[in-house]
C-alpha positions as CSV (number, residue, x, y, z in Angstrom):
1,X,0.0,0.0,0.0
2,X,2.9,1.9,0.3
3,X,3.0,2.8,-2.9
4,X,-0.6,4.2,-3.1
5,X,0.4,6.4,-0.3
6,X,2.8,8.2,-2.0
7,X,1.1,8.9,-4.7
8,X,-0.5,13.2,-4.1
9,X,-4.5,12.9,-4.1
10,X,-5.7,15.9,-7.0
11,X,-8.1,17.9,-6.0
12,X,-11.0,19.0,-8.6
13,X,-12.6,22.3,-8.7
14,X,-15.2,23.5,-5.9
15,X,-13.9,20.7,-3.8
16,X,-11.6,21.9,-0.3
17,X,-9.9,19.8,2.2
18,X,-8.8,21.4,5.6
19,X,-6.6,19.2,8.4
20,X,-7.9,20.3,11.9
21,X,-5.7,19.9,15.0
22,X,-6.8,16.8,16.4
23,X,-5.8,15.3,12.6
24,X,-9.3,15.2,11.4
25,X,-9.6,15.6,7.6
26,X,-12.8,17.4,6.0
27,X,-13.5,17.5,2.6
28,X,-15.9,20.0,1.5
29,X,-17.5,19.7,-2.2
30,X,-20.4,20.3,-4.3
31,X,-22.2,17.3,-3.2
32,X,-21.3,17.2,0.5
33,X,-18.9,17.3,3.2
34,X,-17.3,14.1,4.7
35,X,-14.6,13.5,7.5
36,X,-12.2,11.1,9.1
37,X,-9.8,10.9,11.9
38,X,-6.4,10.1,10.9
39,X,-3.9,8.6,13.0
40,X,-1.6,10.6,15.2
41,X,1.3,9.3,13.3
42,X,0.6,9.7,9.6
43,X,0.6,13.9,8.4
44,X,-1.6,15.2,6.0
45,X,-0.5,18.7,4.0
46,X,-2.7,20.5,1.6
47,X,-0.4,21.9,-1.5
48,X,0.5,21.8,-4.5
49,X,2.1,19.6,-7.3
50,X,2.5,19.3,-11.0
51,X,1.0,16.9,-13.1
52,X,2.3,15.4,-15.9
53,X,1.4,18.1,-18.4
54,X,3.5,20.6,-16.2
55,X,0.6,22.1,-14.6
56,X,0.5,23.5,-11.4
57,X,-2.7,21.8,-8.7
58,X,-3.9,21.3,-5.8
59,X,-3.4,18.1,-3.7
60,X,-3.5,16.1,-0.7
61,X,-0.3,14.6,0.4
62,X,-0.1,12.2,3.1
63,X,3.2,11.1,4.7
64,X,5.0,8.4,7.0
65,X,7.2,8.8,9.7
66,X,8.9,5.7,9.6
67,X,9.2,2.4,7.4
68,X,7.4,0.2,9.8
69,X,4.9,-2.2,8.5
70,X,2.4,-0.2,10.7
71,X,3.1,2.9,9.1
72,X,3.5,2.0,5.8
73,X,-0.3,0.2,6.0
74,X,-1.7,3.1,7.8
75,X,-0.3,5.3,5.2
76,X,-1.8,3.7,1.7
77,X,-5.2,3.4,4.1
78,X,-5.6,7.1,4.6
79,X,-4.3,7.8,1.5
80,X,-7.2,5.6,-0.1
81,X,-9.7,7.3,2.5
82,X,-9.0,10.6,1.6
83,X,-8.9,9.5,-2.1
84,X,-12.8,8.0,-1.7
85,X,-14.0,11.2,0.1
86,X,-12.4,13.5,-2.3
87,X,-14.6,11.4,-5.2
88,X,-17.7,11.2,-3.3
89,X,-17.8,14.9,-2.3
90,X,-17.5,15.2,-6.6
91,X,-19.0,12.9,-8.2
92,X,-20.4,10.4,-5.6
93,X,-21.1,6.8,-5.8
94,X,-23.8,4.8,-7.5
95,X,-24.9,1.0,-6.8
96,X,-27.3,-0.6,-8.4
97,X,-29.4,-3.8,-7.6
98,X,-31.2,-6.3,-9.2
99,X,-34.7,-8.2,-7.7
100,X,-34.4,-11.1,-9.2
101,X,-38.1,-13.4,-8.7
102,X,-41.8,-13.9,-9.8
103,X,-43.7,-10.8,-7.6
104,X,-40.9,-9.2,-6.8
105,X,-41.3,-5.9,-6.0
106,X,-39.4,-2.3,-4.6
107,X,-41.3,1.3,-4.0
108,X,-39.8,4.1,-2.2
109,X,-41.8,5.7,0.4
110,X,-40.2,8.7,1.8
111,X,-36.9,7.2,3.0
112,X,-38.0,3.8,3.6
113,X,-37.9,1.0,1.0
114,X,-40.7,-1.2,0.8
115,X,-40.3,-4.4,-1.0
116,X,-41.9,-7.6,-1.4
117,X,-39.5,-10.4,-1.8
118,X,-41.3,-13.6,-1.8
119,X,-42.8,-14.1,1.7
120,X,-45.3,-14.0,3.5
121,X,-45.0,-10.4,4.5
122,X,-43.5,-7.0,3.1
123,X,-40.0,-6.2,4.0
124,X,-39.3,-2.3,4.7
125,X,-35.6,-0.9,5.0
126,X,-35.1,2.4,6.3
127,X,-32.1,4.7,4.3
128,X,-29.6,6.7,6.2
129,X,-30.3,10.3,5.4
130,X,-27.3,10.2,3.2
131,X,-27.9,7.7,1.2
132,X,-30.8,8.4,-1.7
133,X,-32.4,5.5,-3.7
134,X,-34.8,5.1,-6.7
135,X,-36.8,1.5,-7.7
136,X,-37.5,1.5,-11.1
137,X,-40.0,-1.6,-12.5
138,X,-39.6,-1.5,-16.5
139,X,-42.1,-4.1,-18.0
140,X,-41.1,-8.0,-18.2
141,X,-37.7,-6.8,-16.0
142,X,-36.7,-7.3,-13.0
143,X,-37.0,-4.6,-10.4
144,X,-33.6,-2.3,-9.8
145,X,-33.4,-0.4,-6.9
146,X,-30.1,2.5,-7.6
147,X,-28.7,3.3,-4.3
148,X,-26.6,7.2,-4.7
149,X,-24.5,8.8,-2.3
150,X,-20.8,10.7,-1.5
151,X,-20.1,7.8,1.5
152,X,-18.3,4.9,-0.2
153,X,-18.5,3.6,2.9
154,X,-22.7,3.9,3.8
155,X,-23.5,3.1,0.6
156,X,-22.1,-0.1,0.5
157,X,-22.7,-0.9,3.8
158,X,-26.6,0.0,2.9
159,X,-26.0,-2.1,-0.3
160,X,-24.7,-5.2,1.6
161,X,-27.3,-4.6,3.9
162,X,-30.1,-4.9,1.5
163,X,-28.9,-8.0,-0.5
164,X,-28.3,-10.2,2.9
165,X,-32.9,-9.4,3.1
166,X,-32.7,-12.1,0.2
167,X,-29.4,-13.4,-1.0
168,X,-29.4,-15.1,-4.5
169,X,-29.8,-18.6,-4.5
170,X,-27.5,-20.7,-6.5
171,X,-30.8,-23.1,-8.4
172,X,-33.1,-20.5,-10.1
173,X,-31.2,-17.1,-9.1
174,X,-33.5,-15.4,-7.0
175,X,-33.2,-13.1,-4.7
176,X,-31.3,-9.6,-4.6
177,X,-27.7,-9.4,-6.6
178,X,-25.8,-6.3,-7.8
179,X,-26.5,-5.3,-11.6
180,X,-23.8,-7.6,-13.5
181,X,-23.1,-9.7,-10.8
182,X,-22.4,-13.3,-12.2
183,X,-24.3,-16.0,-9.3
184,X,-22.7,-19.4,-9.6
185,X,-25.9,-21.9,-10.8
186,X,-25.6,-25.9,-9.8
187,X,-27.6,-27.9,-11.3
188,X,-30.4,-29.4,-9.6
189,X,-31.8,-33.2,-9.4
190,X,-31.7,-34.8,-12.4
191,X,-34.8,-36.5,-12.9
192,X,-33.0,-39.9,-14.4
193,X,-31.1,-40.5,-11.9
194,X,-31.0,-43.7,-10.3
């Protein structure tokens, strides 16, 4: 990881980062503001660097004191951190899933999802305020529910979240997978055998 850690993180326009004194990191942009505690030991400097092209931008640089296995893990981690929030705050993260069955079904009410998965009664999920999510039913398709949000780490936390309400089974495929997700299939009895 060290090698990810050395590596500056570019800042787009609109979006700020500022390092308070406890070594908190916010990062302000256009479609939010996130924040994480880094470790006492690792230091994190706004500045500047030039890319490739010889231009001059603004960047994140995150730095080790030592070359101890510790603190060269620690420092690809926040690197990496700081590289997700910086991407969320700009362009933010999208997931989308698949309900995959016969009466399968996903509505959004308010901030609660309510789906019907193939029992016996309605299963409702209630989204973090951060997260925003649209079911869409086009005909003869299954439902897909798109989760959005600048959290990398919510959103898939919401997203794992929501396919452990049904996981896909491995004889028909039903159940809740991510869009492009390949579900391992096994045959089932064979009807000749003896």
């Amino acid at each position: 990881m060290s090698r990810i850690g050395k590596l500056p993180v570019i800042l787009p326009a609109g979006v700020t980062v500022e390092v308070a004194a406890d070594n908190t990191v916010s990062v302000k942009g256009p479609l939010g503001t996130l924040s994480q505690k880094v470790d006492s030991d690792i230091t994190v400097t706004v500045g500047t660097t030039t890319t490739k092209e010889g231009a001059e931008v603004a960047a994140v640089i995150v730095t080790r004191p030592t070359n101890q296995p510790r603190h060269r893990s620690m420092h690809g981690l926040y690197r990496a951190l700081i590289n997700n929030m910086v991407i969320g705050v700009s362009k933010g993260y999208e997931i989308k899933q698949e309900l995959v069955g016969v009466g399968f079904k996903a509505e959004m009410k308010g901030n609660v999802l309510e789906m019907s998965l193939g029992y016996s009664h309605d299963t409702y999920l209630r989204l973090p305020a951060e997260v925003t999510a649209t079911a869409v039913t086009e005909k003869k398709g299954a439902p897909i529910v798109t989760l959005k949000s600048c959290d990398k780490q919510l959103i898939g936390q919401v997203a794992a979240k929501l396919r452990s309400l049904r996981k896909p089974e491995p004889y028909k495929g039903k159940g809740i997978k991510f869009v492009g997700e390949v579900v391992r299939r096994k045959a089932g009895k064979s009807a000749n055998a003896k």
